[in-house]
N, CA, C and O atoms as a DFTB+ gen file, in Angstrom:
768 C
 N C O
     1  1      63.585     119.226     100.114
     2  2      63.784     117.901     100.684
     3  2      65.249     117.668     100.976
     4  3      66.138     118.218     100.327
     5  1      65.540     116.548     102.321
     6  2      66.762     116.443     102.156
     7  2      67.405     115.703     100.432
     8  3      66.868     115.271      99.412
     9  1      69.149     115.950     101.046
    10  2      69.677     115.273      99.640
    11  2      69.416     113.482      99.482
    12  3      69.240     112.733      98.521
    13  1      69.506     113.286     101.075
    14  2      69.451     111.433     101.528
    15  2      67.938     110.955     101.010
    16  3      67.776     109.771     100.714
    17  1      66.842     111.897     100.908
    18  2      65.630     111.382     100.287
    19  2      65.302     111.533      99.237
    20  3      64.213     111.168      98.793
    21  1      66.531     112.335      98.363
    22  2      66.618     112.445      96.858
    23  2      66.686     111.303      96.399
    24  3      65.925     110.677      95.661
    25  1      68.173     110.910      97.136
    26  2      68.437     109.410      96.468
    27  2      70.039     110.089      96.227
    28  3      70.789     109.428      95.508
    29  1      70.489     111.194      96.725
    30  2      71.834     111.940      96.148
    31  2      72.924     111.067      97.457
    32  3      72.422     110.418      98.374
    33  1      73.941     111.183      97.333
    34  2      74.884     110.598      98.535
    35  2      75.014     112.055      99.193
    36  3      74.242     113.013      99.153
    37  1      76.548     111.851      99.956
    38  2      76.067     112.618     101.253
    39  2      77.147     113.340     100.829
    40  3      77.714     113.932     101.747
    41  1      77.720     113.517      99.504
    42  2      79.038     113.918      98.522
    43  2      78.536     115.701      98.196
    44  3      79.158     116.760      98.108
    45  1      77.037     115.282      98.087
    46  2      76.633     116.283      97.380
    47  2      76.682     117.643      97.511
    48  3      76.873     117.779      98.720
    49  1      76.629     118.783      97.007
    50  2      76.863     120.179      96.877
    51  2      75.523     120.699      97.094
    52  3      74.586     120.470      96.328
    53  1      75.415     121.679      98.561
    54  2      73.925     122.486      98.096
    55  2      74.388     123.974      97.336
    56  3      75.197     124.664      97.956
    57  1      73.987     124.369      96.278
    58  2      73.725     125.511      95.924
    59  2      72.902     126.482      95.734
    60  3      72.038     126.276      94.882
    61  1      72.900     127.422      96.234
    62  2      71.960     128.280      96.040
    63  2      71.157     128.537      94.436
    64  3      71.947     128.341      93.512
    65  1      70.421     128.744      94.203
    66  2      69.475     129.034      93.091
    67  2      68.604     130.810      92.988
    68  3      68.228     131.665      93.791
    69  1      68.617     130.655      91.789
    70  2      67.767     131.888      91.441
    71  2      66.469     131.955      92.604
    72  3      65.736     131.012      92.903
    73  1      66.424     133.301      93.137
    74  2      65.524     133.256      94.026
    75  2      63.782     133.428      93.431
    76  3      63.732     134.166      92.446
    77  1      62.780     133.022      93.755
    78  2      61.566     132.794      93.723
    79  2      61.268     130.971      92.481
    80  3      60.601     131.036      91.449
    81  1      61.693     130.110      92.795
    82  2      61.703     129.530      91.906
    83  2      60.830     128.450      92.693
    84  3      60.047     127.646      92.188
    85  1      61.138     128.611      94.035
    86  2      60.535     127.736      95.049
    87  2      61.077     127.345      95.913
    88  3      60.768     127.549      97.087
    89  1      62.273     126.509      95.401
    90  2      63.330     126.631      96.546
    91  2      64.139     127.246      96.984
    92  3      64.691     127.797      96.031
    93  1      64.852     127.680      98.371
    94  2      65.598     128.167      98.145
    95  2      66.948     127.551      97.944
    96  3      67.817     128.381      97.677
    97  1      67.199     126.759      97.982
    98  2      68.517     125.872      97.581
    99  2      68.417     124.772      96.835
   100  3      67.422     124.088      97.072
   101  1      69.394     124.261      95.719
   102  2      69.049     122.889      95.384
   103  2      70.224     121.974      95.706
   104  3      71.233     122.519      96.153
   105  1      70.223     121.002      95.583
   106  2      71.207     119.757      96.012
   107  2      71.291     119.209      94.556
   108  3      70.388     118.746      93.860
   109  1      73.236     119.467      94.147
   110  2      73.592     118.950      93.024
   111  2      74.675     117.738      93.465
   112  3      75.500     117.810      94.376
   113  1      74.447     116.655      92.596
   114  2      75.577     115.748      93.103
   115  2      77.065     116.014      92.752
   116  3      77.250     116.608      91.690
   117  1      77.914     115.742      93.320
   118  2      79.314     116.111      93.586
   119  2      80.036     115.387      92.386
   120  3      80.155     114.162      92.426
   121  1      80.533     116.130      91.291
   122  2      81.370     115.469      90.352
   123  2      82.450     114.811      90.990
   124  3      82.851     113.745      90.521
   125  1      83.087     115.413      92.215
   126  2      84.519     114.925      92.397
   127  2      84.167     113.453      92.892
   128  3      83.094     112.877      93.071
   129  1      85.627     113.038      93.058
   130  2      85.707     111.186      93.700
   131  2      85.276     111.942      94.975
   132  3      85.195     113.144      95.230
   133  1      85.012     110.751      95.731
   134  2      84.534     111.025      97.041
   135  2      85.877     110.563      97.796
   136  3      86.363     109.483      97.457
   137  1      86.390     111.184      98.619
   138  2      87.235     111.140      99.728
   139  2      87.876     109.808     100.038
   140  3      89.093     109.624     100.085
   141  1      86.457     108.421     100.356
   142  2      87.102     107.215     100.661
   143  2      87.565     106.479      99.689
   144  3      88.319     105.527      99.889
   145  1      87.016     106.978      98.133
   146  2      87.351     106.292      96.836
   147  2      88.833     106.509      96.433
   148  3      89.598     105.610      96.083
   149  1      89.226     108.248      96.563
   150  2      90.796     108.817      96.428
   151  2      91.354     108.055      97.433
   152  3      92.495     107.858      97.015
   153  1      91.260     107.551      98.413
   154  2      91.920     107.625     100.118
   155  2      92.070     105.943      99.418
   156  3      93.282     105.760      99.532
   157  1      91.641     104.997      98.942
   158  2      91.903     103.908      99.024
   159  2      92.763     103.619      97.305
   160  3      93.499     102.642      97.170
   161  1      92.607     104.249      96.559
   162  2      93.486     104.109      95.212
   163  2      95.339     104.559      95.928
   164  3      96.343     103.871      95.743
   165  1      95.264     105.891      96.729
   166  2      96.327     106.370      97.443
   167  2      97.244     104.894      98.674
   168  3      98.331     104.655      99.202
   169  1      95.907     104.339      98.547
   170  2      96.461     103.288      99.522
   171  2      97.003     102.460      99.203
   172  3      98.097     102.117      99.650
   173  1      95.942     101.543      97.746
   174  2      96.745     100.702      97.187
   175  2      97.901     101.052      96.640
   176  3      98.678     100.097      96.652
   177  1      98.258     101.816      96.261
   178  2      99.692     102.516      94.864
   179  2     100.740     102.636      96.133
   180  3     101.951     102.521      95.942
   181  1     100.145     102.892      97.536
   182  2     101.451     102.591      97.947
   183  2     101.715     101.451      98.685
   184  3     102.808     101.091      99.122
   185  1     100.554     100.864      98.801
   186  2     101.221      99.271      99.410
   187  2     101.782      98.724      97.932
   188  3     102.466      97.700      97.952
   189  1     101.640      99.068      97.257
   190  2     101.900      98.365      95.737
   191  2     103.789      98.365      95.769
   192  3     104.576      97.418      95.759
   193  1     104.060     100.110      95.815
   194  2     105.493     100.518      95.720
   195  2     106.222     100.074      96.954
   196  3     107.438     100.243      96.873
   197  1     105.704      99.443      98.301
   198  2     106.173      98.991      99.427
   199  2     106.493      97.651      98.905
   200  3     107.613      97.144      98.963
   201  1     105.631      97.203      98.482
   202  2     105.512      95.377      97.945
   203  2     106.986      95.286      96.372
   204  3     107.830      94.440      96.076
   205  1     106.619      96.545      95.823
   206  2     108.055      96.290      94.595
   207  2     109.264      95.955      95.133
   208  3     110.007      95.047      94.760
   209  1     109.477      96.950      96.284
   210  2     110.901      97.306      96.630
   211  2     111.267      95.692      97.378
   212  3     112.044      94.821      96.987
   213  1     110.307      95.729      98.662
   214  2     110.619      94.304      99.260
   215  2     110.947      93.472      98.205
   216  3     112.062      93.005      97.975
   217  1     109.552      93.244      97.340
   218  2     109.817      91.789      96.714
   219  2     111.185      91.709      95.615
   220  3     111.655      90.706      95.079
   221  1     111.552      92.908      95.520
   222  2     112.981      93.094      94.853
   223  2     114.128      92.095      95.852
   224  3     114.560      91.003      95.482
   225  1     114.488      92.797      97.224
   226  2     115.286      92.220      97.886
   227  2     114.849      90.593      98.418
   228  3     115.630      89.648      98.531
   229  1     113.436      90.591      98.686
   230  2     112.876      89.096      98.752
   231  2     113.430      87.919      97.730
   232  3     114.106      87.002      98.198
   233  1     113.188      87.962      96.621
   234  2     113.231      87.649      95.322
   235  2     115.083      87.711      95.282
   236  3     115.685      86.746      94.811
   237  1     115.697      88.683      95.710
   238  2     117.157      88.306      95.316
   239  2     117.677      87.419      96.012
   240  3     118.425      86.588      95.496
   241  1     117.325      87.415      97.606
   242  2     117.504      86.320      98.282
   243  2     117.153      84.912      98.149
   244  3     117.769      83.953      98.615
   245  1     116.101      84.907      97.465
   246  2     115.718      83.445      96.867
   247  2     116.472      83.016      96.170
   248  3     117.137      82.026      96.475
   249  1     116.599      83.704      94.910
   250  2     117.843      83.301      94.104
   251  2     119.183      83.035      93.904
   252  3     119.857      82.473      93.041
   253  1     119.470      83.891      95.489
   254  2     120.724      83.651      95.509
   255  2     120.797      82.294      96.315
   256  3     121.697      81.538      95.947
   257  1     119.726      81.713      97.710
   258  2     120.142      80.686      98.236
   259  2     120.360      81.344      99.583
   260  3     119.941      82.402     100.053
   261  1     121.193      80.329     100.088
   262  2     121.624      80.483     101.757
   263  2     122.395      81.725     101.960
   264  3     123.556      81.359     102.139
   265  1     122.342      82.742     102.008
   266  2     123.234      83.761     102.426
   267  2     123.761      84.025     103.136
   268  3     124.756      84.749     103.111
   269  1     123.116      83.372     104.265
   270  2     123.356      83.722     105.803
   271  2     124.724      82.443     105.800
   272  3     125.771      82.870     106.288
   273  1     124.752      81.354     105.430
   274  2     125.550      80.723     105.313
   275  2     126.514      80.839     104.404
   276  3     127.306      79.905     104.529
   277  1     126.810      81.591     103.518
   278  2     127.480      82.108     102.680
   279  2     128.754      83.263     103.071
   280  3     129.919      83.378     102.690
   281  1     127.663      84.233     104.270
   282  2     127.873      85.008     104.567
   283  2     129.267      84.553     106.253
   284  3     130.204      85.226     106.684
   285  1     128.834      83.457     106.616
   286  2     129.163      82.889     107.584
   287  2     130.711      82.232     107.198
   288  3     131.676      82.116     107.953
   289  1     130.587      81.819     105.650
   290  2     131.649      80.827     105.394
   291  2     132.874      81.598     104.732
   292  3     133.760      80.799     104.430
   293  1     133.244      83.176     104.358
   294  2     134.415      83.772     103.968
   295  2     134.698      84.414     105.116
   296  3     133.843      84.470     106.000
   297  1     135.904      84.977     105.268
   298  2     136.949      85.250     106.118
   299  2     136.089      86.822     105.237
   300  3     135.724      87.122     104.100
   301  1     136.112      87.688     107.138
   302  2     135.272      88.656     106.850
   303  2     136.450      89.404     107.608
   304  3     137.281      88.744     108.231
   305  1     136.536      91.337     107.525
   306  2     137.120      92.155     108.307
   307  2     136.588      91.897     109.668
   308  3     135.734      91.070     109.986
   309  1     137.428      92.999     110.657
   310  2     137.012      93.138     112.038
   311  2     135.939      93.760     111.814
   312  3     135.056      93.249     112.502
   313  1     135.438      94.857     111.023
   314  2     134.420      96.116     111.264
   315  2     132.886      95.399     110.424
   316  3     131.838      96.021     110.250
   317  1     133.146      94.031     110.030
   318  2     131.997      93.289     109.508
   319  2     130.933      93.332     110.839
   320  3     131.248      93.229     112.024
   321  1     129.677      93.504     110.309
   322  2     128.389      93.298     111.310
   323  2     128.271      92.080     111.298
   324  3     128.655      91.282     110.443
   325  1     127.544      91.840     112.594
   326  2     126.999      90.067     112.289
   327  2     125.631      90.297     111.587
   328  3     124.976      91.306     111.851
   329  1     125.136      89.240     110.571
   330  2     124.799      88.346     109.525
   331  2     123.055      89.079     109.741
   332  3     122.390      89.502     108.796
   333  1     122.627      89.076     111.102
   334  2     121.054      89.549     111.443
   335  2     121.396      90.607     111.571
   336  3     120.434      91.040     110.937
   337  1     121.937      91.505     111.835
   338  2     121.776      93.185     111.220
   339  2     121.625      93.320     109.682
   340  3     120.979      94.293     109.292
   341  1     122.099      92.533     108.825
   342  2     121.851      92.826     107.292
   343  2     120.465      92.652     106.974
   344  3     120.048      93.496     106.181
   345  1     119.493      91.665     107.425
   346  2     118.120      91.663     107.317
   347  2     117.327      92.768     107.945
   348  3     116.431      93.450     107.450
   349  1     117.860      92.796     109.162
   350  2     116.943      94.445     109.502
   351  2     117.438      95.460     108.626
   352  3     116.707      95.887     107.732
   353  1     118.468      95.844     108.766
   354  2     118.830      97.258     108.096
   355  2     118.507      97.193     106.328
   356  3     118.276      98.235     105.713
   357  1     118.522      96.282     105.863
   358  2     117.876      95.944     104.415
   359  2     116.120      95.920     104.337
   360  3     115.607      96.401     103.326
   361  1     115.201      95.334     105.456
   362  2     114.238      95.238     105.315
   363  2     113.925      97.303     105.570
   364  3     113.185      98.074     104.961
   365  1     114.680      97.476     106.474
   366  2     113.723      98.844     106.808
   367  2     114.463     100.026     105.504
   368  3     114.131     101.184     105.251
   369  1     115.000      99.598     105.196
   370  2     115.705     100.307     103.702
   371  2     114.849     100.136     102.415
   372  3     114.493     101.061     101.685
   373  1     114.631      99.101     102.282
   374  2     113.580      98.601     101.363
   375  2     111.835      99.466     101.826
   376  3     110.984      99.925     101.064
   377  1     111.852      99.411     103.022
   378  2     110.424     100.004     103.179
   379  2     111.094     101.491     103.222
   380  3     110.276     102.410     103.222
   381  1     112.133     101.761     103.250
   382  2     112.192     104.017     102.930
   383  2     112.050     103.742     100.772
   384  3     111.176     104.338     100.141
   385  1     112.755     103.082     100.287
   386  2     112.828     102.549      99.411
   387  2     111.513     103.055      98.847
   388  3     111.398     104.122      98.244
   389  1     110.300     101.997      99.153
   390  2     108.596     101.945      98.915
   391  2     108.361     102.980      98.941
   392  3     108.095     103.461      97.840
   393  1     108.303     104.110     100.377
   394  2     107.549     105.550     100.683
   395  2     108.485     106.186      99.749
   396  3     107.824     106.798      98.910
   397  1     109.452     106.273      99.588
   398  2     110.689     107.333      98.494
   399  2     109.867     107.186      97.090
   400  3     109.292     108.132      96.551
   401  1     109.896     106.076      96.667
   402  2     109.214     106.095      94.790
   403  2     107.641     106.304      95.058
   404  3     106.994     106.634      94.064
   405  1     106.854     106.138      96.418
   406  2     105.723     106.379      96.022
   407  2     105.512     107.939      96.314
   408  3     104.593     108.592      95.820
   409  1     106.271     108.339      96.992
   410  2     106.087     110.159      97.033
   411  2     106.310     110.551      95.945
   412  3     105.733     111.628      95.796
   413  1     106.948     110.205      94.911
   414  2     107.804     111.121      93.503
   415  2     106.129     110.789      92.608
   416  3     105.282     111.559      92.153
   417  1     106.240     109.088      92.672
   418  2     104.851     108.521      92.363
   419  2     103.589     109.825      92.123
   420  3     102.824     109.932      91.165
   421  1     103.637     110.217      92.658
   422  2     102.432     110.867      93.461
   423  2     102.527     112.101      93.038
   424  3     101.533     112.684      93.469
   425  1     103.337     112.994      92.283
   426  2     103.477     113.884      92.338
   427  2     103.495     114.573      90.721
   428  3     103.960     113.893      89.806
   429  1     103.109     115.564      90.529
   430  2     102.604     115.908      89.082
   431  2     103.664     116.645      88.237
   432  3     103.536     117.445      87.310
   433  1     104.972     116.017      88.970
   434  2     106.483     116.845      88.168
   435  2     106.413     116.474      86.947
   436  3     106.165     115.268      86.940
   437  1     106.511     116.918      85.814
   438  2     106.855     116.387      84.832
   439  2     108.278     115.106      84.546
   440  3     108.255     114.232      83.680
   441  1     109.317     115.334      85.467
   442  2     110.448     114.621      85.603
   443  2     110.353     113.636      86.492
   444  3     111.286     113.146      87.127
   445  1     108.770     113.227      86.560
   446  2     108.128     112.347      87.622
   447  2     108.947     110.736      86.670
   448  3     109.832     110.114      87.257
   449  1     108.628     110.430      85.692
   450  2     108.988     109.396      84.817
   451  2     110.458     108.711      84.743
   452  3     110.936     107.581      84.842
   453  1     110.902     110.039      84.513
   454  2     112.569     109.566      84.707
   455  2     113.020     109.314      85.871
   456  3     113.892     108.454      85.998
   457  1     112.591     109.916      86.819
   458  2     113.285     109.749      88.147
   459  2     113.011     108.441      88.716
   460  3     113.835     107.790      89.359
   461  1     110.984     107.828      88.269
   462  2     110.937     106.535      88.719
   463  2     111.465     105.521      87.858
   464  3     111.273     104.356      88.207
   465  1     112.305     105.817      86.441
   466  2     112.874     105.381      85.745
   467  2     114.236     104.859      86.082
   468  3     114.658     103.781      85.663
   469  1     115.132     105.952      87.125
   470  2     116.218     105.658      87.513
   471  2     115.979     104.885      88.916
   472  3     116.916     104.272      89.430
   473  1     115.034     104.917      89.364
   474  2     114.764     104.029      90.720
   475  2     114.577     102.783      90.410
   476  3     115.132     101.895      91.058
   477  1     113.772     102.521      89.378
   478  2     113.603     100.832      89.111
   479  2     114.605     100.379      88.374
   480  3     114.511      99.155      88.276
   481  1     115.858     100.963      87.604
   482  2     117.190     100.640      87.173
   483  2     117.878     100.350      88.409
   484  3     117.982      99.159      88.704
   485  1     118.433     101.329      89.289
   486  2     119.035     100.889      90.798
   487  2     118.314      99.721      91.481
   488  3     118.931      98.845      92.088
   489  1     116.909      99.747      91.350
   490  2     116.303      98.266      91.959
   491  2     116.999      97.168      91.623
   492  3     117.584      96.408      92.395
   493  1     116.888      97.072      89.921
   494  2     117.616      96.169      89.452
   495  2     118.870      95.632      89.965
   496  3     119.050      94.463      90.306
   497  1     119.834      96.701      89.996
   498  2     120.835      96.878      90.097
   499  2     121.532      96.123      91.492
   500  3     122.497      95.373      91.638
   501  1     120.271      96.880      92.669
   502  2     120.523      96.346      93.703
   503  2     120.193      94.587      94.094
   504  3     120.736      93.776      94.845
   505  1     119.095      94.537      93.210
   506  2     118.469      92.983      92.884
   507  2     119.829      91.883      92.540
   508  3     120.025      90.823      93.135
   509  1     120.580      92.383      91.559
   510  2     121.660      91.734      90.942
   511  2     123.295      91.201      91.918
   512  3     124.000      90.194      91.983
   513  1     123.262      92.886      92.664
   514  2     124.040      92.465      93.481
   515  2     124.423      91.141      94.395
   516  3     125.457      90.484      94.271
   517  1     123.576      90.947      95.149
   518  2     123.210      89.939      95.911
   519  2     123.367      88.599      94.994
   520  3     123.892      87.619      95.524
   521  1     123.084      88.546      94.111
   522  2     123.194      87.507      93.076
   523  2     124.432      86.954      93.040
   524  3     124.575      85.770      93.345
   525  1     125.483      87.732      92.664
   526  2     126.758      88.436      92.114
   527  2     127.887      87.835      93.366
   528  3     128.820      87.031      93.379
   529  1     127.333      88.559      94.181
   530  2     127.970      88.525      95.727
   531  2     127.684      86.993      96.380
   532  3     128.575      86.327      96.908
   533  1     126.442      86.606      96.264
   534  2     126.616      85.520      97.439
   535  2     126.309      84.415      96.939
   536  3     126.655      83.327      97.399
   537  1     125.232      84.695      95.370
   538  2     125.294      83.566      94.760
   539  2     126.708      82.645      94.009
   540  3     127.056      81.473      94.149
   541  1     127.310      83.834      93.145
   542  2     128.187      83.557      92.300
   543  2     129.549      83.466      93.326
   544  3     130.427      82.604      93.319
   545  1     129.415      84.673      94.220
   546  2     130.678      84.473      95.026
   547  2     131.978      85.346      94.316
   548  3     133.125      85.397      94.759
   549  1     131.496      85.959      93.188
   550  2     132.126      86.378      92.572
   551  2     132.024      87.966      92.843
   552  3     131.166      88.683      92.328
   553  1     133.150      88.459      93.836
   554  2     133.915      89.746      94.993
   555  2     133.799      90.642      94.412
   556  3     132.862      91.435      94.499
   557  1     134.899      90.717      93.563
   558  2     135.039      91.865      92.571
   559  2     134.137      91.783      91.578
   560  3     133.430      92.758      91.834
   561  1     133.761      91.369      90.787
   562  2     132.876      91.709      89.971
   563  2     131.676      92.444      90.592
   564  3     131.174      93.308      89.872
   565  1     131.159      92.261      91.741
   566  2     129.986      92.339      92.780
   567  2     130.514      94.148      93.317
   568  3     129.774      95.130      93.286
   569  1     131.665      94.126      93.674
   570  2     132.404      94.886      94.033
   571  2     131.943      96.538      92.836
   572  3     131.561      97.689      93.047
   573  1     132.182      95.943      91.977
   574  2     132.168      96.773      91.299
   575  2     130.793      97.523      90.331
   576  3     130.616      98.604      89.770
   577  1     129.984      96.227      90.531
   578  2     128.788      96.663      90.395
   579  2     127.788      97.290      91.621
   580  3     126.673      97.712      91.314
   581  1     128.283      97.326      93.097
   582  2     127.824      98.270      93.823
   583  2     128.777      99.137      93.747
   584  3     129.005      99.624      94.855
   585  1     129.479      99.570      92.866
   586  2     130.259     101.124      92.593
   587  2     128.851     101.493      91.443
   588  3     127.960     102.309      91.678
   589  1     128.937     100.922      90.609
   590  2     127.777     101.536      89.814
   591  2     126.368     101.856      90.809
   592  3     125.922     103.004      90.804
   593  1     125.934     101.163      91.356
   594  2     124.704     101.086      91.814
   595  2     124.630     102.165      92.326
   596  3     123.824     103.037      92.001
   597  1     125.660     102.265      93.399
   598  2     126.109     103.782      94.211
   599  2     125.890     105.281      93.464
   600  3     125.136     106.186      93.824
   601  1     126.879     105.238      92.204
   602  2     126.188     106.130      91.055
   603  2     124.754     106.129      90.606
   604  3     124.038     107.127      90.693
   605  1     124.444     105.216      90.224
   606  2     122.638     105.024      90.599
   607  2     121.827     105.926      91.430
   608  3     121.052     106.825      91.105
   609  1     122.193     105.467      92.605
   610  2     121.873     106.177      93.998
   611  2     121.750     107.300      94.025
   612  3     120.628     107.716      94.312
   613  1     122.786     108.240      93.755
   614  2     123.074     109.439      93.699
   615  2     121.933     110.092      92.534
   616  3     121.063     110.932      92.766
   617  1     122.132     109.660      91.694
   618  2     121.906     110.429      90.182
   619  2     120.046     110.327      90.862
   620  3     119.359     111.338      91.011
   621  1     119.713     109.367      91.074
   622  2     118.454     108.827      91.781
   623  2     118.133     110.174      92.856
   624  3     117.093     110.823      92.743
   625  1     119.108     110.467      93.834
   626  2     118.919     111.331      94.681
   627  2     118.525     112.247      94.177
   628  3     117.344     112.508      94.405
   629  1     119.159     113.003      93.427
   630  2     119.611     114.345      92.796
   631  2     118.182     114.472      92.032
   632  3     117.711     115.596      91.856
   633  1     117.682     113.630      91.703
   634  2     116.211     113.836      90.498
   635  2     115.397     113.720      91.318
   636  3     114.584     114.644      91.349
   637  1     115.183     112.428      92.489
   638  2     114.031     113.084      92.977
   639  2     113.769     113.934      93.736
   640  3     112.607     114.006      94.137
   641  1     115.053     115.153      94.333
   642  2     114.845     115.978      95.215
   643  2     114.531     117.131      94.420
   644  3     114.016     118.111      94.959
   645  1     114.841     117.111      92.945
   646  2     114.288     118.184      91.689
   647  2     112.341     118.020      92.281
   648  3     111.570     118.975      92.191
   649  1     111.920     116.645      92.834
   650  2     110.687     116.364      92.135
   651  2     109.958     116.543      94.087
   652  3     108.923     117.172      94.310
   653  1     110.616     115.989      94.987
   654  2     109.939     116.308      96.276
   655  2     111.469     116.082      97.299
   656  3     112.068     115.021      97.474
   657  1     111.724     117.089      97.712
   658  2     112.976     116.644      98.817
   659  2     112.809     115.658      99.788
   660  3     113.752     114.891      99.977
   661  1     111.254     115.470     100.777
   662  2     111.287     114.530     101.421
   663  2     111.858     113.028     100.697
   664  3     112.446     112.264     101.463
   665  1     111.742     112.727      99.665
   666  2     111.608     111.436      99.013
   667  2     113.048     111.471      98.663
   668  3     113.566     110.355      98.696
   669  1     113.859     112.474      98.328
   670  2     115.478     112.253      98.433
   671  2     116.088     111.761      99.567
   672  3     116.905     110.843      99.648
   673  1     115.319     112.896     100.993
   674  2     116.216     112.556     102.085
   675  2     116.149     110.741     102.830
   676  3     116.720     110.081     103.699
   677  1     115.026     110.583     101.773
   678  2     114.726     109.198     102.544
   679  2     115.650     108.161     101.899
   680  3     115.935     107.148     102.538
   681  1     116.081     108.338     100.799
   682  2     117.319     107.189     100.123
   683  2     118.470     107.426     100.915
   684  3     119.109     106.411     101.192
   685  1     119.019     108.799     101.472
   686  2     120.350     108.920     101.806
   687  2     120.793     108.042     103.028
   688  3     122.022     107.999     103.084
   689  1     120.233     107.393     103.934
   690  2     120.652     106.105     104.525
   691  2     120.944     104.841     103.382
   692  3     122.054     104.336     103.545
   693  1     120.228     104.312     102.379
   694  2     120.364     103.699     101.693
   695  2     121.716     103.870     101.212
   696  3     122.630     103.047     101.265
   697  1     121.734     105.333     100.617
   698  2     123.215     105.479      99.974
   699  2     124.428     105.359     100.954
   700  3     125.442     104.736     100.638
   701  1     124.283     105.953     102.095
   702  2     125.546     105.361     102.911
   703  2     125.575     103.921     103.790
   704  3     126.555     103.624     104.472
   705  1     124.534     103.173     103.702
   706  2     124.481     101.597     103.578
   707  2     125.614     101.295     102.315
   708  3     126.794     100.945     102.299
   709  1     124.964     101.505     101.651
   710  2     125.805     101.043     100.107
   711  2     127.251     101.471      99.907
   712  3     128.133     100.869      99.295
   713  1     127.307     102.530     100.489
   714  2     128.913     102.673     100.742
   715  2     129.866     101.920     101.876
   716  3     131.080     101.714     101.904
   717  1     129.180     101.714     102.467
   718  2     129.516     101.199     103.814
   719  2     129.663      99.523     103.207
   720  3     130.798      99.055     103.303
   721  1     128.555      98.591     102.580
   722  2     128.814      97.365     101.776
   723  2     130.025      97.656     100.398
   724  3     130.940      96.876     100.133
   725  1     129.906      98.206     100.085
   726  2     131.150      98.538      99.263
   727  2     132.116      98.434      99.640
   728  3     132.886      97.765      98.952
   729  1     132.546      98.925     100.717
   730  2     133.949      99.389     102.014
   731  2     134.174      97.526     102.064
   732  3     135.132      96.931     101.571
   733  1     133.339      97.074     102.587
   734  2     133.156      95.762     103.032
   735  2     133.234      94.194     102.131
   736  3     133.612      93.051     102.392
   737  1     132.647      94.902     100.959
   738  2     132.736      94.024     100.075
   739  2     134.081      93.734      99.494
   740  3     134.421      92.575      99.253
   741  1     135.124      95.120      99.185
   742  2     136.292      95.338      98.740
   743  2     136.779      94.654      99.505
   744  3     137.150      93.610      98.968
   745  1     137.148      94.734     101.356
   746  2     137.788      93.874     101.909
   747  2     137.167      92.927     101.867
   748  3     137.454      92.477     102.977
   749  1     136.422      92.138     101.394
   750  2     135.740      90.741     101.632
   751  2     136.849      90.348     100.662
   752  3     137.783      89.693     101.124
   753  1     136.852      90.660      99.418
   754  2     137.276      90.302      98.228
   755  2     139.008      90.288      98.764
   756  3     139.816      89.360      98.705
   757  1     139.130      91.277      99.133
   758  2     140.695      90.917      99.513
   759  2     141.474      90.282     100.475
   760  3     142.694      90.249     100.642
   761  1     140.143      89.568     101.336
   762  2     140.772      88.106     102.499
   763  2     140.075      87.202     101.638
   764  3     140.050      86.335     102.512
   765  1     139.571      86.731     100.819
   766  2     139.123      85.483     100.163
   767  2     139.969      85.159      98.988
   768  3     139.739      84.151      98.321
């Protein structure tokens, strides 16, 4: 009989059987997950790690308040961007961000732990900044905690390319963003 009038799904395994028994094949059901069950756990875990990273930078912006007006009101260098490039180039950083921890995520390194260990420390890290910077207003101090973060970054790099290289090469815009706000922040701090 077919497997669909067993009552088996369509998962199932035919195997051959000892011959003269009657049949020649039987239909065993399939221990493994089925395809759309793996395919949608894979889905959620990474809209999940897309949703951390955003709601990291989301969430710092709340707290800090008006930024854009913040950002508007100190005496900035010549080589400063205007104010709507920082939301794009942060939003699409934040989403390499998401795919970067959910590839390591995903992967059966043993040094899988630490590495997403040092990613959600730099989250932090990067979370705080913004705080630091536009809430408090306070340059140098801010200044100097994206020198750490930067170290972050790196040490971050370096582990997860131990664990999948794609998921390294995807922070290294991030990291020269962050150098580049560093550059910027230092002179912020030194016309204010």
């Amino acid at each position: 009989r077919p497997a669909a009038s067993r009552g088996l799904s369509a998962d199932a395994v035919t195997c051959p059987t000892i011959p003269g028994n009657g049949d020649e094949n039987e239909v065993i059901p399939s221990l493994e997950f089925s395809p759309m069950t793996h395919h949608s756990t894979n889905k959620s875990t990474f809209i999940i790690f897309l949703l951390i990273s955003i709601a990291a930078g989301a969430l710092s912006a709340l707290f800090t308040g008006n930024m854009s007006g913040s950002y508007a009101s100190f005496t900035k260098p010549s080589f400063a961007p205007p104010g709507i490039l920082f939301l794009i180039i942060w939003t699409i950083l934040y989403l390499l961000m998401g795919v970067s921890s959910y590839i390591v995520a995903q992967s059966d390194h043993p040094d899988k732990l630490l590495a997403l260990r040092t990613y959600f420390i730099q989250l932090f890290f990067n979370f705080m900044w913004s705080i630091l910077f536009f809430g408090l207003s306070n340059y140098l101090l801010a200044f100097f905690w994206l020198l750490l973060l930067i170290l972050l970054i790196i040490i971050m790099i370096v582990r997860f390319h131990k664990i999948k290289p794609i998921a390294a090469y995807l922070q290294i815009p991030y990291l020269f963003w962050c150098i580049f706000a560093a550059i910027l922040n230092f002179a912020v701090y030194l016309l204010n």
